[in-house]
N, CA, C and O atoms as CSV, one atom per row, in Angstrom:
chain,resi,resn,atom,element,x,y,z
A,1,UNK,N,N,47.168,-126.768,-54.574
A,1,UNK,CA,C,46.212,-126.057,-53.759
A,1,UNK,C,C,46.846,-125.741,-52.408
A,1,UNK,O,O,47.377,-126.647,-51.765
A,2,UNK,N,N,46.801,-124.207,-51.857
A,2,UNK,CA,C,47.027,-123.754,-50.415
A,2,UNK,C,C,46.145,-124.202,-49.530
A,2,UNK,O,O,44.936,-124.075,-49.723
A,3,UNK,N,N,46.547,-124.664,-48.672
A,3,UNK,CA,C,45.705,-125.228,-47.456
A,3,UNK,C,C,46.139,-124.336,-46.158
A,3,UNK,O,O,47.300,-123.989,-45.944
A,4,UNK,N,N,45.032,-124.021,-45.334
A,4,UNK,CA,C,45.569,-123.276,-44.264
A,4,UNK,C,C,45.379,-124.169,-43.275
A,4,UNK,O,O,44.362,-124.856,-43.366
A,5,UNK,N,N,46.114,-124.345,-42.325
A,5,UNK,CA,C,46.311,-125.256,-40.866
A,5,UNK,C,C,45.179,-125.294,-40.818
A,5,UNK,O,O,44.449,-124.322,-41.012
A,6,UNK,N,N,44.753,-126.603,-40.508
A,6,UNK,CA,C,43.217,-127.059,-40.307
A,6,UNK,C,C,42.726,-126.353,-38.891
A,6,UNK,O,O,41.502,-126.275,-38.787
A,7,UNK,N,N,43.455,-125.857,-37.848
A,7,UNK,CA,C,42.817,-125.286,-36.817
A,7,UNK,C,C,42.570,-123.683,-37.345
A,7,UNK,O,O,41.690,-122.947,-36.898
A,8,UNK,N,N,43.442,-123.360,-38.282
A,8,UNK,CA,C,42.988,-121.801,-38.636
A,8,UNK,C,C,41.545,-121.972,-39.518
A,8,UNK,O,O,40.628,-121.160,-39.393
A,9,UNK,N,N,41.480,-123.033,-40.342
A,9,UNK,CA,C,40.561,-123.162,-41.471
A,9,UNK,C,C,39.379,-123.285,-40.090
A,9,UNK,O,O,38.580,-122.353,-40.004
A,10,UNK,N,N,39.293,-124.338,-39.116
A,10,UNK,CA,C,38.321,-124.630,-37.809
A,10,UNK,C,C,37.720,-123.122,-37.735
A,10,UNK,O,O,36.649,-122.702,-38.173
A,11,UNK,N,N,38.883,-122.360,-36.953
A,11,UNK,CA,C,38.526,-121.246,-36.751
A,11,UNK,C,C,37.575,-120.130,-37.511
A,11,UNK,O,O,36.639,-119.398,-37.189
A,12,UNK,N,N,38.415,-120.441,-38.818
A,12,UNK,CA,C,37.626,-119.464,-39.726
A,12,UNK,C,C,36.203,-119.443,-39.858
A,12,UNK,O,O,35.496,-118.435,-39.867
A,13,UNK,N,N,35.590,-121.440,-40.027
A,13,UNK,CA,C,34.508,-121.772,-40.264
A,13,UNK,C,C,33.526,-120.936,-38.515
A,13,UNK,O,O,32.349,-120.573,-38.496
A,14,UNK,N,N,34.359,-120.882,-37.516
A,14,UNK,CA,C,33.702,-120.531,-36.322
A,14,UNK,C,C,33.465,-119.400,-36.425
A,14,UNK,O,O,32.275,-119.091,-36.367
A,15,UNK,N,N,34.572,-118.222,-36.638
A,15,UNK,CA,C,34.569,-117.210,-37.132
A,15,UNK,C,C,32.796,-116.862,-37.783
A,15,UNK,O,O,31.831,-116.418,-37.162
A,16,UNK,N,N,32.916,-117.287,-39.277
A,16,UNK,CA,C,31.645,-116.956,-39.634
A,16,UNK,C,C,30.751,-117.543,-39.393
A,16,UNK,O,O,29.830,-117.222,-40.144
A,17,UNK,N,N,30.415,-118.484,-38.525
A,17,UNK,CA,C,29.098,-118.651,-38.074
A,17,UNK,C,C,28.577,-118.093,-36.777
A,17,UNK,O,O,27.382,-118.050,-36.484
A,18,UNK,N,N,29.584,-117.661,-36.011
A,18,UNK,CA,C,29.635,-116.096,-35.043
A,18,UNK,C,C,28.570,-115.302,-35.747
A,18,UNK,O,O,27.452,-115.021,-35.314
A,19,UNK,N,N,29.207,-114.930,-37.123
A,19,UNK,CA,C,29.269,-113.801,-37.617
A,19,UNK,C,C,27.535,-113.952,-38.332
A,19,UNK,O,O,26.881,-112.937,-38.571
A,20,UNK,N,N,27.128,-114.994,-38.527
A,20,UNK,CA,C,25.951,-115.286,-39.192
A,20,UNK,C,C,25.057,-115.430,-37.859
A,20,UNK,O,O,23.876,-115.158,-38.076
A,21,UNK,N,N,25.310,-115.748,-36.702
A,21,UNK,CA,C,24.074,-115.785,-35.446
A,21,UNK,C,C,24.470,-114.400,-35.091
A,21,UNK,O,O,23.618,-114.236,-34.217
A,22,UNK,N,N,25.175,-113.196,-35.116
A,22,UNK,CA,C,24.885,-111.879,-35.067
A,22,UNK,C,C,24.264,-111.350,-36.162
A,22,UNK,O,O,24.214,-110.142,-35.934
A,23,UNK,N,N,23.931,-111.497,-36.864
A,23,UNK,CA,C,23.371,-111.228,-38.250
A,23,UNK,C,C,22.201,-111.761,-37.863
A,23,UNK,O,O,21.345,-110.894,-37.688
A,24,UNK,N,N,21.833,-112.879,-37.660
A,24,UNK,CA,C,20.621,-113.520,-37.352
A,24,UNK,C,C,19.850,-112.833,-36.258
A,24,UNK,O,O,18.648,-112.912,-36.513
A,25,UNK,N,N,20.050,-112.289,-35.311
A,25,UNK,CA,C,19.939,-111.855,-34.295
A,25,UNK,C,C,19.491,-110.352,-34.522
A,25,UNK,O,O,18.726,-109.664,-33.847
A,26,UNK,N,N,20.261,-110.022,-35.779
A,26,UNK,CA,C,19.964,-108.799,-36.383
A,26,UNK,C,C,18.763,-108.772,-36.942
A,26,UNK,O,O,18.266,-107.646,-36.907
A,27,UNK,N,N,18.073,-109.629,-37.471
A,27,UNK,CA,C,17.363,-110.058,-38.960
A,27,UNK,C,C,17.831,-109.781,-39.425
A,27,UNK,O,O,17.198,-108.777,-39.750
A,28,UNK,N,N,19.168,-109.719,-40.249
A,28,UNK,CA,C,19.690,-109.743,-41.644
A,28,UNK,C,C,19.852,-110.557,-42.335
A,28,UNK,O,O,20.954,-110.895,-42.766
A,29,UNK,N,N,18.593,-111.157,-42.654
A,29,UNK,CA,C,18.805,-112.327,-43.267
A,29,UNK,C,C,19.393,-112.734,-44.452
A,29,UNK,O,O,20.077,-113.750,-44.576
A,30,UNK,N,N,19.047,-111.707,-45.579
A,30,UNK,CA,C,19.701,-111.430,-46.754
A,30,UNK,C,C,21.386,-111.451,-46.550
A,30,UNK,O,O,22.079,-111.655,-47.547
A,31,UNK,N,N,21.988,-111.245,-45.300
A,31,UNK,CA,C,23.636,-110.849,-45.005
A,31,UNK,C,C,23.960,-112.326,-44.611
A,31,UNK,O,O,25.027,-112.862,-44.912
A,32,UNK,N,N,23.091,-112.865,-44.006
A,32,UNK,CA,C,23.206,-114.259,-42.913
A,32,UNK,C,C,23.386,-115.470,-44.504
A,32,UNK,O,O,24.121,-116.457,-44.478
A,33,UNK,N,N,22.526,-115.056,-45.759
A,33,UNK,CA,C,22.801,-116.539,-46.405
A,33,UNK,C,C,24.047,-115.621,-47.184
A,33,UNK,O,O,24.534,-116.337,-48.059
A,34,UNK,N,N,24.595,-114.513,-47.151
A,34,UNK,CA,C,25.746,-114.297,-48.166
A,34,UNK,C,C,27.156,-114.534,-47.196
A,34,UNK,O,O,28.322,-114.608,-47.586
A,35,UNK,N,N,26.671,-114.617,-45.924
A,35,UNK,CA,C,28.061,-115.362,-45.207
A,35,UNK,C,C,28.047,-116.818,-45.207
A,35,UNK,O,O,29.000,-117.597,-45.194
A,36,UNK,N,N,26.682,-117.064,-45.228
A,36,UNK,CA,C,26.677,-118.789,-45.405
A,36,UNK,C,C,27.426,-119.297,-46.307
A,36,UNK,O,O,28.040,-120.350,-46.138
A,37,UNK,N,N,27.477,-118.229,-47.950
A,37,UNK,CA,C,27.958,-118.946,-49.157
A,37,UNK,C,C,29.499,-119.176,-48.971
A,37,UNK,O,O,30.231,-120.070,-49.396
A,38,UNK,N,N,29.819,-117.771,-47.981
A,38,UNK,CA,C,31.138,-118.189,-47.774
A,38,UNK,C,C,31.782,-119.119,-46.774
A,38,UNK,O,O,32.856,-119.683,-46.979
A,39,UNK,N,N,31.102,-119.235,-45.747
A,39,UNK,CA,C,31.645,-120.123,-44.662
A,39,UNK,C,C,31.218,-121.740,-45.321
A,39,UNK,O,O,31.889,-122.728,-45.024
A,40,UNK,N,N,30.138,-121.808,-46.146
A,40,UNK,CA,C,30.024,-123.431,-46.928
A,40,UNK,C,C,31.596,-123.522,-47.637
A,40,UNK,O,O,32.245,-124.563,-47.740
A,41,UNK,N,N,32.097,-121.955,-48.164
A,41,UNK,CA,C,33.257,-122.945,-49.188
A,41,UNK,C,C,34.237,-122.875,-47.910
A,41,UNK,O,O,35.056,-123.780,-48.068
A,42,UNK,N,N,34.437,-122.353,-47.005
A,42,UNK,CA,C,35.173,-122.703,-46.029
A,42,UNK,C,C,35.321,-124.090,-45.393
A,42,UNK,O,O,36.437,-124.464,-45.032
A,43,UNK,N,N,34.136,-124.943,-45.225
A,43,UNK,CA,C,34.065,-125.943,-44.607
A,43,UNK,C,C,34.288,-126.795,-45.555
A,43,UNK,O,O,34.866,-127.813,-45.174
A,44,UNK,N,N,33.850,-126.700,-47.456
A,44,UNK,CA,C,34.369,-127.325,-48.290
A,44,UNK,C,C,36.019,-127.257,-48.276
A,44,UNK,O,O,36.653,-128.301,-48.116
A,45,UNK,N,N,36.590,-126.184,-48.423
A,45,UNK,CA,C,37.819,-126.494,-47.923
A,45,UNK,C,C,38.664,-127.444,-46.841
A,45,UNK,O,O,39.665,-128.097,-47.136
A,46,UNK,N,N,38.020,-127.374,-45.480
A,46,UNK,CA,C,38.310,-127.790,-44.429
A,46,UNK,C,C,38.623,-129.316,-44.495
A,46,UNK,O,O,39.553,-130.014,-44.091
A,47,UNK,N,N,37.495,-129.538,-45.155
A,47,UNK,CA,C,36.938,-131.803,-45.394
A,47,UNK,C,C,37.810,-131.682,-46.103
A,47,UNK,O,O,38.649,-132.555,-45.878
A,48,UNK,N,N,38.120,-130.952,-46.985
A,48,UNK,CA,C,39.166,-131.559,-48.465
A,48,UNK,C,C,40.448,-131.755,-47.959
A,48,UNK,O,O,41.238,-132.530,-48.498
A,49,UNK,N,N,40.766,-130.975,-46.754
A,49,UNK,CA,C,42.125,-131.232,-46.072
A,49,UNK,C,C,43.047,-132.458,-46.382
A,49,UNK,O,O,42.407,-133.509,-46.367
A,50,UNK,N,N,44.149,-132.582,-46.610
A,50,UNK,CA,C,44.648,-134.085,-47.033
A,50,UNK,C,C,44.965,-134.908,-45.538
A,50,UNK,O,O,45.377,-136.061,-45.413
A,51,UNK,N,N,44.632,-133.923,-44.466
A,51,UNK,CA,C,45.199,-134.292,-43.336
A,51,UNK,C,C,43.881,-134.305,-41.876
A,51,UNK,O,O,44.034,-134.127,-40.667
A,52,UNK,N,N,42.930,-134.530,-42.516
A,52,UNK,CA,C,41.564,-133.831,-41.527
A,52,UNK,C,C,42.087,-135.195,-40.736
A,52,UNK,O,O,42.594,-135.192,-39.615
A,53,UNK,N,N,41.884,-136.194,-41.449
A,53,UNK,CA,C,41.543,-137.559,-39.870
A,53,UNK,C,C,42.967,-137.194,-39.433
A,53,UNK,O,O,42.576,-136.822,-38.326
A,54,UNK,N,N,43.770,-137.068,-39.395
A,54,UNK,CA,C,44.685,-136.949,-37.889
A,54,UNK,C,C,44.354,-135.811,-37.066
A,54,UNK,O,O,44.295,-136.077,-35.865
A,55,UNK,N,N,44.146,-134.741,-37.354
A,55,UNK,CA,C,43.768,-133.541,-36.821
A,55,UNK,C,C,42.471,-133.554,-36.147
A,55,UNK,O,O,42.285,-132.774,-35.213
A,56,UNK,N,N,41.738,-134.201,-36.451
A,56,UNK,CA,C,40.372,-134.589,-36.001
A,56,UNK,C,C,40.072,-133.822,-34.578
A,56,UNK,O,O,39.373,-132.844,-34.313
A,57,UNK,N,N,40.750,-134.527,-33.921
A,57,UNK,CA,C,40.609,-134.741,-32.429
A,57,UNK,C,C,40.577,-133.129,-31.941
A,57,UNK,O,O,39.783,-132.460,-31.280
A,58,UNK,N,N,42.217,-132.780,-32.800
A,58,UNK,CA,C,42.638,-131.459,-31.994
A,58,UNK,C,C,41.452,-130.520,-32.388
A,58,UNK,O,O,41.248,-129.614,-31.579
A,59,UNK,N,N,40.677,-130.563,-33.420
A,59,UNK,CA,C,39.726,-129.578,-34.095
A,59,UNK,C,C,38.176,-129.950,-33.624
A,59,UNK,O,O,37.317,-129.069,-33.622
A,60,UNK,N,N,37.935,-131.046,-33.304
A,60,UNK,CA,C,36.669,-131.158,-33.010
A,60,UNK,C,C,35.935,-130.256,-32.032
A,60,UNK,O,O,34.762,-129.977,-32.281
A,61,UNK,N,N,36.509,-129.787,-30.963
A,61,UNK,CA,C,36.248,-128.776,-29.942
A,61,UNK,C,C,35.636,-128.035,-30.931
A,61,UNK,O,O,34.418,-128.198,-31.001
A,62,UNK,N,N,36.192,-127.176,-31.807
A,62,UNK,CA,C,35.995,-125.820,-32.112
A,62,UNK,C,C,34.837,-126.691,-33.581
A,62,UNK,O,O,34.241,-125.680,-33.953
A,63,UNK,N,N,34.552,-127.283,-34.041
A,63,UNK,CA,C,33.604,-128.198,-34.741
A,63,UNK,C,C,32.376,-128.259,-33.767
A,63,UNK,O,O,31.248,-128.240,-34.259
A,64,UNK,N,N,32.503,-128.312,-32.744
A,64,UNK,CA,C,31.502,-128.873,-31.539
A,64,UNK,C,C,30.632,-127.408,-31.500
A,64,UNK,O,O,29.500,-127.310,-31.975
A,65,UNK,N,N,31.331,-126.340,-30.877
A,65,UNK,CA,C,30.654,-125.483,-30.766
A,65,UNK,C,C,30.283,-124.815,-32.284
A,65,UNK,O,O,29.367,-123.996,-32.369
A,66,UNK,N,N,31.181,-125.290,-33.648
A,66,UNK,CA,C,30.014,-124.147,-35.393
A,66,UNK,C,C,28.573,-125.097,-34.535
A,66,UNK,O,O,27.917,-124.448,-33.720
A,67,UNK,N,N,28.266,-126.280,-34.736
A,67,UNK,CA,C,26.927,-126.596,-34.565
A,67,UNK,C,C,26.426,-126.235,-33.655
A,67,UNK,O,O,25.235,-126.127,-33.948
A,68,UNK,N,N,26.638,-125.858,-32.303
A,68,UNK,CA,C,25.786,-125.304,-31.097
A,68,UNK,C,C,25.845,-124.200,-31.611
A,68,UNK,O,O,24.666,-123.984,-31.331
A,69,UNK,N,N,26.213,-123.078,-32.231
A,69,UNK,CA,C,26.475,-122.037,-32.932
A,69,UNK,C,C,25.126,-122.041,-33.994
A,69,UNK,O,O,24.146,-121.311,-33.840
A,70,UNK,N,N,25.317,-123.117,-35.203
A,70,UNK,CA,C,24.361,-123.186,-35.855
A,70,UNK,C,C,22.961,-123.349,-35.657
A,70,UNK,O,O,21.992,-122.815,-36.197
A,71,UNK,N,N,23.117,-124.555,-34.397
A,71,UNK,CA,C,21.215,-124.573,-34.237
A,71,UNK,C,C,20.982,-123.771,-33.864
A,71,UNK,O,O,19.800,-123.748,-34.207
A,72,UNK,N,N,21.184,-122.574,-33.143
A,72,UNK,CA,C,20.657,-120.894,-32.557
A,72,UNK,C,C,20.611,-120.363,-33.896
A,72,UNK,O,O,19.515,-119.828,-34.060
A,73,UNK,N,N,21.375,-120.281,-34.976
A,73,UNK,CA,C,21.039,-119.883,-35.819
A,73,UNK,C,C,19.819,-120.002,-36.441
A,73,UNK,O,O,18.964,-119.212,-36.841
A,74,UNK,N,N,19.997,-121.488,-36.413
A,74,UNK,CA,C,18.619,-122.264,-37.164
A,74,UNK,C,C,17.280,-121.883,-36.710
A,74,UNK,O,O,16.487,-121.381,-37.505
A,75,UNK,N,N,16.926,-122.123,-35.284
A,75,UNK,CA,C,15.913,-121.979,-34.285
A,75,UNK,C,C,15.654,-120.334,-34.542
A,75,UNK,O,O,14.468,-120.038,-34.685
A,76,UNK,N,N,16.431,-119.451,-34.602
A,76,UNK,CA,C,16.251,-118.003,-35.198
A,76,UNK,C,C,15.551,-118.183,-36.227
A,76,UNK,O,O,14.349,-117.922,-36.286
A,77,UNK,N,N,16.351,-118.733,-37.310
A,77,UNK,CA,C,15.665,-118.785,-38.258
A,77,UNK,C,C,13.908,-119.243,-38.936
A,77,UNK,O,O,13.126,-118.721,-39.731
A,78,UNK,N,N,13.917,-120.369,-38.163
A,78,UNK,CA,C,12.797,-121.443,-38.018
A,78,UNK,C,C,11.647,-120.012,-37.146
A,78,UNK,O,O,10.594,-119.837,-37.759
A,79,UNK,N,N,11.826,-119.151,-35.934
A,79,UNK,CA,C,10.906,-118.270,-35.593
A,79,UNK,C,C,10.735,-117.524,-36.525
A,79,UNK,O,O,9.574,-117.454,-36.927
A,80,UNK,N,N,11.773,-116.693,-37.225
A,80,UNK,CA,C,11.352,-116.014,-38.380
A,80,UNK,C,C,10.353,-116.210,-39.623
A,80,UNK,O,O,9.715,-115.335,-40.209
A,81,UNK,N,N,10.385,-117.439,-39.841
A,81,UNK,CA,C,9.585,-118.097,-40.703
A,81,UNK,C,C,8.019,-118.230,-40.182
A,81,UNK,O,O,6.917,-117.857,-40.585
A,82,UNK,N,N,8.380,-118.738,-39.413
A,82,UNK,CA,C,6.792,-119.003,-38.663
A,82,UNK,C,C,5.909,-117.756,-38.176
A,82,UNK,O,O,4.692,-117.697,-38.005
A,83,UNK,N,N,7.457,-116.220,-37.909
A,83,UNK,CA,C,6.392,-115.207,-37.432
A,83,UNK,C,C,6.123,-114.318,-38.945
A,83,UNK,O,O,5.222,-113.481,-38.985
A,84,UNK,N,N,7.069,-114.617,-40.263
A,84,UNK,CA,C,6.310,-114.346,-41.308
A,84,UNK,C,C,5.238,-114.969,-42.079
A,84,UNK,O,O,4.667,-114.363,-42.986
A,85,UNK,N,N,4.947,-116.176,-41.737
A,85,UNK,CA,C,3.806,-117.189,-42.095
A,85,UNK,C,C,2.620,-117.031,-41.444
A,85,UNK,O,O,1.604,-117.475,-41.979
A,86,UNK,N,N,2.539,-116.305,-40.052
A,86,UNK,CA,C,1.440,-115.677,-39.231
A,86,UNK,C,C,0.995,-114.060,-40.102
A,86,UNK,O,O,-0.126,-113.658,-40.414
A,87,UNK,N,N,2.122,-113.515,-40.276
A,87,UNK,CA,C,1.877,-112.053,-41.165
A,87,UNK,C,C,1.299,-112.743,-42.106
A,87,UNK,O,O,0.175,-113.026,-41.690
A,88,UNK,N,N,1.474,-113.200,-43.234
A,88,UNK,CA,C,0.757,-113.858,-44.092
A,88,UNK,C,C,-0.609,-113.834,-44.095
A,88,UNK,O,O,-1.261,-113.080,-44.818
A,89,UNK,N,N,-1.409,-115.172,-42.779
A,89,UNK,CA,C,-1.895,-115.451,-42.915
A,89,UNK,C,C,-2.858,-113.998,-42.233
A,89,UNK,O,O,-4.085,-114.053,-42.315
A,90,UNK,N,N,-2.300,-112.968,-41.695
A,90,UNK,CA,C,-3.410,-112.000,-41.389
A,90,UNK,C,C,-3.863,-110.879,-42.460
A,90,UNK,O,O,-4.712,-110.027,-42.195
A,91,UNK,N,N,-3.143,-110.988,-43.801
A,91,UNK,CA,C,-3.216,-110.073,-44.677
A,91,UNK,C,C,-4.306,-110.767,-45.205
A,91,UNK,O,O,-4.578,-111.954,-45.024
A,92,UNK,N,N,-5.300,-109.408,-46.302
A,92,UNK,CA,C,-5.963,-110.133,-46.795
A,92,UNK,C,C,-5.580,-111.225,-47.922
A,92,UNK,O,O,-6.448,-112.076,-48.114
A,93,UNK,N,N,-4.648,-111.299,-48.532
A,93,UNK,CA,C,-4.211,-112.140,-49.311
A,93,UNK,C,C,-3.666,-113.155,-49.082
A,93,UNK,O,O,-3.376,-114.016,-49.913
A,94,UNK,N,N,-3.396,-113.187,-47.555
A,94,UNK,CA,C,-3.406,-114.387,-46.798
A,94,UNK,C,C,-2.962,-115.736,-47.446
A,94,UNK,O,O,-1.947,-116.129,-48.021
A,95,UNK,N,N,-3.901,-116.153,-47.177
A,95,UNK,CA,C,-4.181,-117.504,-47.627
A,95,UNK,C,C,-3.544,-118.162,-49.281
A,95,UNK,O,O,-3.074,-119.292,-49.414
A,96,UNK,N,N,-3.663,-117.308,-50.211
A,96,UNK,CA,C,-2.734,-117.612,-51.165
A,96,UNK,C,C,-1.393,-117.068,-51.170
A,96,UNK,O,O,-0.748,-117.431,-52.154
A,97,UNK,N,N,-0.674,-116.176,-50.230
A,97,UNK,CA,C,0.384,-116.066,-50.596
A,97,UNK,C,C,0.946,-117.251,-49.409
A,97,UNK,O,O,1.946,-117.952,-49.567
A,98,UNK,N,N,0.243,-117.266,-48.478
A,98,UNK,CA,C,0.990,-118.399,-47.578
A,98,UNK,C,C,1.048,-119.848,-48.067
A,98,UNK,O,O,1.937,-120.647,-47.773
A,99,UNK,N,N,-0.050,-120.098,-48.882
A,99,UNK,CA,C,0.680,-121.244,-50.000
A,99,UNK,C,C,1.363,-121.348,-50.686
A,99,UNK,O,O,1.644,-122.504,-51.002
A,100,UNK,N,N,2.032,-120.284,-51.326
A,100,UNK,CA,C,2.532,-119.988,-52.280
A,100,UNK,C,C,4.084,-119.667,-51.648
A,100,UNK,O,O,4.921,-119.911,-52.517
A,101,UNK,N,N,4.557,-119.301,-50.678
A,101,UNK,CA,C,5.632,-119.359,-49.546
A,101,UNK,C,C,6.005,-120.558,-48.656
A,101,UNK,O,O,7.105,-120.925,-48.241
A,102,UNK,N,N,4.778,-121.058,-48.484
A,102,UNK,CA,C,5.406,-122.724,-47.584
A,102,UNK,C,C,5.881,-123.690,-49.032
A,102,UNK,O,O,6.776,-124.535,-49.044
A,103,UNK,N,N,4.887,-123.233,-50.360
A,103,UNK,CA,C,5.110,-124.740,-51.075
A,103,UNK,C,C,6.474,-124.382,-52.049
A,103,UNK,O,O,6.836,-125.022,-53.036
A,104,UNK,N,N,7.090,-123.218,-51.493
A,104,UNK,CA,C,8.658,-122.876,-52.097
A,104,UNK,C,C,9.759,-123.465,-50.948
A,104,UNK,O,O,10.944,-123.749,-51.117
A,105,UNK,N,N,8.974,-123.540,-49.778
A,105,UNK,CA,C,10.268,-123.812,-48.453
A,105,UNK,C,C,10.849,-125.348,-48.509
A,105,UNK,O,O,11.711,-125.711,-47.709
């Protein structure tokens, strides 16, 4: 297996989660989980490293900010939900489709 320098692989994972809080920001949400699928096998890559605990240190910086990165994502996300769960509940069908949407989440 090719391994790319754990600070390029860092990067990459930063890279697309950039790329998923502009997307988010967009509402593209549909675009935001098809970069997710890829930046997950990115970070699956990353852990599998044969060399992550020595590198640790030098990479954690750029580790530090995917998650300050991610919870803006998240918190985007989390409003989106809640301001389609209000649409919901003002349609007339309301009330059963908003059960029918929270008890899938």
């Amino acid at each position: 297996m090719q391994y790319l320098s754990l600070q390029q692989g860092a990067d990459k994972v930063l890279r697309l989660t950039q790329h998923m809080l502009q997307l988010a920001i967009a509402d593209d949400w549909q675009a935001v989980a098809s970069v997710e699928q890829e930046r997950q096998r990115s970070i699956d890559a990353l852990f599998r490293h044969p060399q992550l605990a020595q590198a640790m240190p030098n990479i954690a910086g750029t580790l530090q900010i995917v998650m300050e990165l991610d919870k803006q994502c998240i918190e985007r996300g989390e409003s989106m939900r809640q301001q389609l769960a209000q649409a919901l509940k003002e349609t007339s069908a309301g009330p059963r489709a908003l059960r029918a949407y929270t008890s899938s989440t």
